[in-house]
N, C-alpha and C positions, 0 to 999 in steps of 0.2 A: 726728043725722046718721049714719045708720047704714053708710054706704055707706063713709065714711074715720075711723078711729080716731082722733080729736084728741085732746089735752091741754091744747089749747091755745083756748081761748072766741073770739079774735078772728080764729082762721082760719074758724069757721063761716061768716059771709057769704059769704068767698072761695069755703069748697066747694061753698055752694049755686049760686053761680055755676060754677064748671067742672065740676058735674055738666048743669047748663044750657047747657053751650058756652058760655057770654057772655062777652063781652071784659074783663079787668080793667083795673082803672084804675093812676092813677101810687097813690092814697093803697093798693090792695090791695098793689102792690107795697112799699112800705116797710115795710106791716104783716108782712108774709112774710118779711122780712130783719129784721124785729127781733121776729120769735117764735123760740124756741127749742126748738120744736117738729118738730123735724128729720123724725123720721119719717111725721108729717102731710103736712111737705109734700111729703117724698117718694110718701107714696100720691097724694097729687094728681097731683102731675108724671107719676105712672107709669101713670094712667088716662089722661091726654091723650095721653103716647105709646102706650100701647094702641090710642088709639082712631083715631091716626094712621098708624100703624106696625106693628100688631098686635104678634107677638113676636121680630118680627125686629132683628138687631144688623147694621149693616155695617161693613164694611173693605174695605178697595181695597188692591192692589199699586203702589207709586207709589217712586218717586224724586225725591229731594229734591236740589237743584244749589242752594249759594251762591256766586254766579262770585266775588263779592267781601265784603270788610269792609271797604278802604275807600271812608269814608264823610265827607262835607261838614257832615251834621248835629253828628254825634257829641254826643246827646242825653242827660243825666244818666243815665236809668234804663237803657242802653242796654253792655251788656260784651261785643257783638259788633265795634262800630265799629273801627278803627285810621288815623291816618292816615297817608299816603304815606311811608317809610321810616321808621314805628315798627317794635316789634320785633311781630311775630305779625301783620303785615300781607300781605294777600296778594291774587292778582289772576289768574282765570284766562282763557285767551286762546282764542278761539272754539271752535278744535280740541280744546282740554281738554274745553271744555262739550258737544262733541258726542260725545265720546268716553264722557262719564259718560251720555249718555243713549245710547249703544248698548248701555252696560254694563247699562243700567234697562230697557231693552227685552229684552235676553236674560235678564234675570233675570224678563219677565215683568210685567214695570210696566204697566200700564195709564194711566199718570198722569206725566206729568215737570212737576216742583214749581219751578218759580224764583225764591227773591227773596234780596237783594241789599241792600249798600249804593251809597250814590248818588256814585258813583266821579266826582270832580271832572274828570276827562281824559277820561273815555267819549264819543266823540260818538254822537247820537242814531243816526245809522245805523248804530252797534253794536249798539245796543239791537235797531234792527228785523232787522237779520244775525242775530243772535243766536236769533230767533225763528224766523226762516226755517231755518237750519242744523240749530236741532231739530226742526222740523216736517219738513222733509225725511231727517233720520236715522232717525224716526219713524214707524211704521206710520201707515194712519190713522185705527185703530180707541185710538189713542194718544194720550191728549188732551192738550196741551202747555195749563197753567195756570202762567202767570207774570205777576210784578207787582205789588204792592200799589200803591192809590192812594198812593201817597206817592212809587216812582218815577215811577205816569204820570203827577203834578204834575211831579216832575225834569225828565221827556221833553220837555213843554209848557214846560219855563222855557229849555231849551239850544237848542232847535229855533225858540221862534217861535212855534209851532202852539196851538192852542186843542187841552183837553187830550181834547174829542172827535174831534178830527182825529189825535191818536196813538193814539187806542184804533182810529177805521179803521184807521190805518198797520198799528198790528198786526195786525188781523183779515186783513188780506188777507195778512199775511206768515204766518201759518198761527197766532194765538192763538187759546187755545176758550174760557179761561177766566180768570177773576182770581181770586188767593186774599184771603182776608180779612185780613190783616194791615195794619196800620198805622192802626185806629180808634183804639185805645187808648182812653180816654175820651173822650166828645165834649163833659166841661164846659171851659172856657177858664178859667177857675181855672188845672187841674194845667196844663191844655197850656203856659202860660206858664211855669208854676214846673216841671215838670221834659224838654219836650219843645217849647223854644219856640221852634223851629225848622221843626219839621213842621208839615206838612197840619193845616190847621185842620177841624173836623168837618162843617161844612155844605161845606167842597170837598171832600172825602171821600163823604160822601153824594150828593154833585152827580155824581162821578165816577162810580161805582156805576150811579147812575140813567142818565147815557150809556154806558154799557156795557153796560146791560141794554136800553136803547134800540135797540145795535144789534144784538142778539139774544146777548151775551156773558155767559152766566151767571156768577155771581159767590157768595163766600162772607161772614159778616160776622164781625167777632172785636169782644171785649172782655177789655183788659188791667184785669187789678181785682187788689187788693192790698200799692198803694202808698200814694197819698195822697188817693184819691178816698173819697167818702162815700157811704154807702149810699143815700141819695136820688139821686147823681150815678149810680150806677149804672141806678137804676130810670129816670133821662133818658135813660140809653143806650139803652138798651132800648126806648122810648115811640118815639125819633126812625129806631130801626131798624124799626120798626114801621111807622111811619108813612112810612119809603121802601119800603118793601114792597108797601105799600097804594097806592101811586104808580106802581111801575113792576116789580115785581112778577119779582125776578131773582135774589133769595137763597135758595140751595140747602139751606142750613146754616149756625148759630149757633153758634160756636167759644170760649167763653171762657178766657181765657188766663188762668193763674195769675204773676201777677210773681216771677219769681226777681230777688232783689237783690244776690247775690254778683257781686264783681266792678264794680258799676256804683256810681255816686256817690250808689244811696240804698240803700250795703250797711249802713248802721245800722236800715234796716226788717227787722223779723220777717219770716221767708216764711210765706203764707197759712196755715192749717188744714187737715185731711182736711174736718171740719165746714163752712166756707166752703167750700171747693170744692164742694162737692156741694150745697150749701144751693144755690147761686150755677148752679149748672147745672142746678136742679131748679126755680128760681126763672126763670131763662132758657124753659124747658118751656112753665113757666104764661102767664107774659108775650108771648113772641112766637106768639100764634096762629097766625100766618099764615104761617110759615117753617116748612118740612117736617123738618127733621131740626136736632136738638142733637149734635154732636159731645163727646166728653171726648178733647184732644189727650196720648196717656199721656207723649209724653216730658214733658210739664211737669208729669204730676199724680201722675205713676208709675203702676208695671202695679196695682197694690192698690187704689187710688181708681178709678183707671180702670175697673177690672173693676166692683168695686160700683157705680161710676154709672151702670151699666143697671136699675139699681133705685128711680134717679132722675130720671127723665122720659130720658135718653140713649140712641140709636141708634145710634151710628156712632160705632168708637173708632178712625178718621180709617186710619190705613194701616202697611203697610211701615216706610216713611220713607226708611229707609239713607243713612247720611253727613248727621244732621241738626249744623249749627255752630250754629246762630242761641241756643237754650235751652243746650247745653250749654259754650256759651261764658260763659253766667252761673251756672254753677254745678251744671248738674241731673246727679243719679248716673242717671235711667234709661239702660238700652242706644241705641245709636244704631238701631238697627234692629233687628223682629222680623219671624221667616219668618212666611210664611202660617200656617203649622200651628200659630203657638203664639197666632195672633192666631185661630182655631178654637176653637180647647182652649179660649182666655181668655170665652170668649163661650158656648160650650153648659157650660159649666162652671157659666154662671150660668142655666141653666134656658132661653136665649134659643136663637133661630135663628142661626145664623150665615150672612149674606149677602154675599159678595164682590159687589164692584160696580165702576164704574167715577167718574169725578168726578163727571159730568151723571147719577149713581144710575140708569145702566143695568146690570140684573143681571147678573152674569158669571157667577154659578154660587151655589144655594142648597144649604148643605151640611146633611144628615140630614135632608133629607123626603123 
C-alpha cells in the first residue's frame, strides 16, 4: 500500500477501502481504535479530508451565551449544573442575553451560540422570547444556533407540545440552527450509570431528524473518555451515520473530550493527546457522509487542536468568548481567541484558513 505508510498489517484492508471511497464497517472501526498506529491513521483521515475539503481549515466568529446552570438533571459527569440557591448558581434575564449578543455582533460574531441548563422555573415562552429577542438584536446575516436536544426534549415535557411542534415554535421565532450537544454516547449502558436523567439516544436522533425535517441544520457531538468502550464509540458513530443517511442535516462531527474535574467521575484520567486525535481521525474515516470534523480547542487545547488538521480535521469551531460549560470542569484553555490568532493557528499548519459562518457560508478566505 504505497499510497499510506502503515506499521500496522490490519489497517491495510481499511486503506484499501478509503482509497476506494467505500464505506467502513462497525468491525473497521474497532480495528482503527485498537491499532496503535497513530500515524497511519492519521494519513488516512487526512486524505478523505483532502478529498472533501481540499486544504482548507475553518473558524467562524461566534459567541457563546449560557443564560443558566441551573439545572433539574444535574447528571454525574456534569460540573456545570448548580441548583436553585447553591453557591455558584446563576441565571440570566432576557435583557442580560440580549445584551451579550449585541456585545457578539459588535465584536463581529457571525454566530450566537446558546445552551443552557434546564432551569426548573423557565416557562417554555421564555425559551421561545429568548429566541425572538436575539434574532431580533441580531442582524440577519447572524445566525442564532441554540439548543441541544436535551432542552428541546425540556420544552416538549413543560409545554405539552410534541418535541416537533417546539422546533416549529422556534423556527418561526427566528432559530437557524441546533448545536450538537447533548449525545453524549448513545449506548444505554453509560446513559443510566452516569446521565440517567437525559435524553435517551434514539430521541435525540429522533429530534435531529425533525429539525432537519424542517430545513434546521444541525451539529452532532460525541462525549468519549469516561466510561464508554471503544466498540460504544464505533455505535455512535454507525447510528449518526445512519441518521444522516435519513435525513441528511449534520453540518459537522464535534467530539468532545470528557473533562472530569469537578464532576462525580473526578476519579477518571482525563483523555490523552493520542486519543484525541486517534478519536477525530477515527470520526474522519467513519462518518462519510458529514462534511466537516470539528476539533473544539477549548476542550482539547490550542496544541492538539492545531495538530489535528493533520488528522482528518477542518474546522477548529470559533471565537467562543465567555465559554462556562468546559471550563467549569476544569479546562486551563482561554475563553476566547481573536480572529487573528485562530489565522496564525491554522496557516501555521500549512492549511488555508477559511472564516465562515455556522451553515459553512464563506466569509472570507485568508492568503489566496
Amino acid at each position: 500500500m504505497s499510497a499510506f505508510h502503515l506499521t500496522d498489517p490490519a489497517l491495510a484492508p481499511i486503506a484499501e477501502k478509503v482509497l476506494a471511497g467505500e464505506r467502513l464497517t462497525r468491525e473497521d472501526g474497532i480495528t482503527l481504535y485498537g491499532s496503535n498506529d497513530l500515524l497511519g491513521i492519521a494519513q488516512m483521515a487526512d486524505h478523505v479530508r483532502r478529498e472533501k475539503n481540499g486544504d482548507r481549515v475553518h473558524f467562524m466568529v461566534n459567541r457563546h451565551i449560557n443564560p443558566t446552570n441551573i439545572c433539574r438533571n444535574r447528571c454525574k459527569f456534569c460540573a456545570f449544573a448548580r441548583s436553585e440557591g447553591e453557591e455558584g448558581a446563576y441565571e440570566m434575564t432576557l435583557d442580560t442575553i440580549v445584551e451579550a449578543t449585541r456585545e457578539g455582533v459588535a465584536d463581529g460574531a457571525y454566530e450566537i451560540h446558546i445552551v443552557s441548563g434546564l432551569h426548573p422555573n423557565w416557562s417554555y415562552e421564555f425559551y421561545v422570547d429568548m429566541v425572538r429577542k436575539v434574532r431580533e438584536a441580531a442582524p440577519k446575516h447572524v445566525i442564532v444556533q441554540a439548543f441541544t436536544a436535551v432542552e428541546i426534549e425540556h420544552m416538549a415535557i413543560i409545554s405539552g407540545k410534541s418535541t416537533l411542534e417546539v422546533l416549529a415554535d422556534l423556527k418561526e421565532a427566528g432559530l437557524d440552527a441546533l448545536p450538537g450537544g447533548g449525545a453524549e454516547i448513545f449506548s444505554e449502558r453509560t446513559r443510566v450509570a452516569a446521565w440517567d436523567k437525559k435524553t435517551r439516544g434514539d430521541v435525540w436522533l429522533r429530534i435531529h431528524g425533525e429539525a432537519h425535517s424542517l430545513g434546521i441544520s444541525t451539529n452532532c457531538t460525541m462525549l468519549y473518555g469516561h466510561i464508554e468502550t471503544a466498540e460504544e464509540r464505533v455505535d455512535h458513530m454507525i447510528l449518526l451515520r445512519e441518521q444522516q443517511d435519513l435525513s441528511g442535516g449534520f453540518l459537522a462531527f464535534i467530539p468532545l473530550a470528557f473533562h472530569p474535574a469537578n464532576t462525580e467521575l473526578a476519579d477518571l484520567p482525563a483523555t490523552t493527546g493520542f486519543d484525541d486525535l486517534k478519536t477525530l481521525a477515527i470520526g474522519r474515516l467513519m462518518l462519510d457522509n458529514i462534511p466537516h470534523i470539528k476539533a473544539f480547542w477549548i476542550m482539547l487545547g490550542l496544541k492538539v487542536a492545531q495538530l489535528s488538521t493533520a488528522f482528518g480535521v477542518d474546522d477548529l469551531d470559533g471565537t467562543v468568548v465567555e465559554e462556562r460549560i468546559t471550563h467549569m470542569a476544569g479546562a486551563t484553555t482561554p475563553e476566547a481567541l481573536s480572529k487573528e490568532d485562530l489565522v496564525a493557528m491554522i496557516e501555521e499548519t500549512g492549511h488555508v484558513a477559511v472564516e465562515r459562518d455556522t451553515l459553512y457560508n464563506i466569509v472570507r478566505v485568508y492568503g489566496e
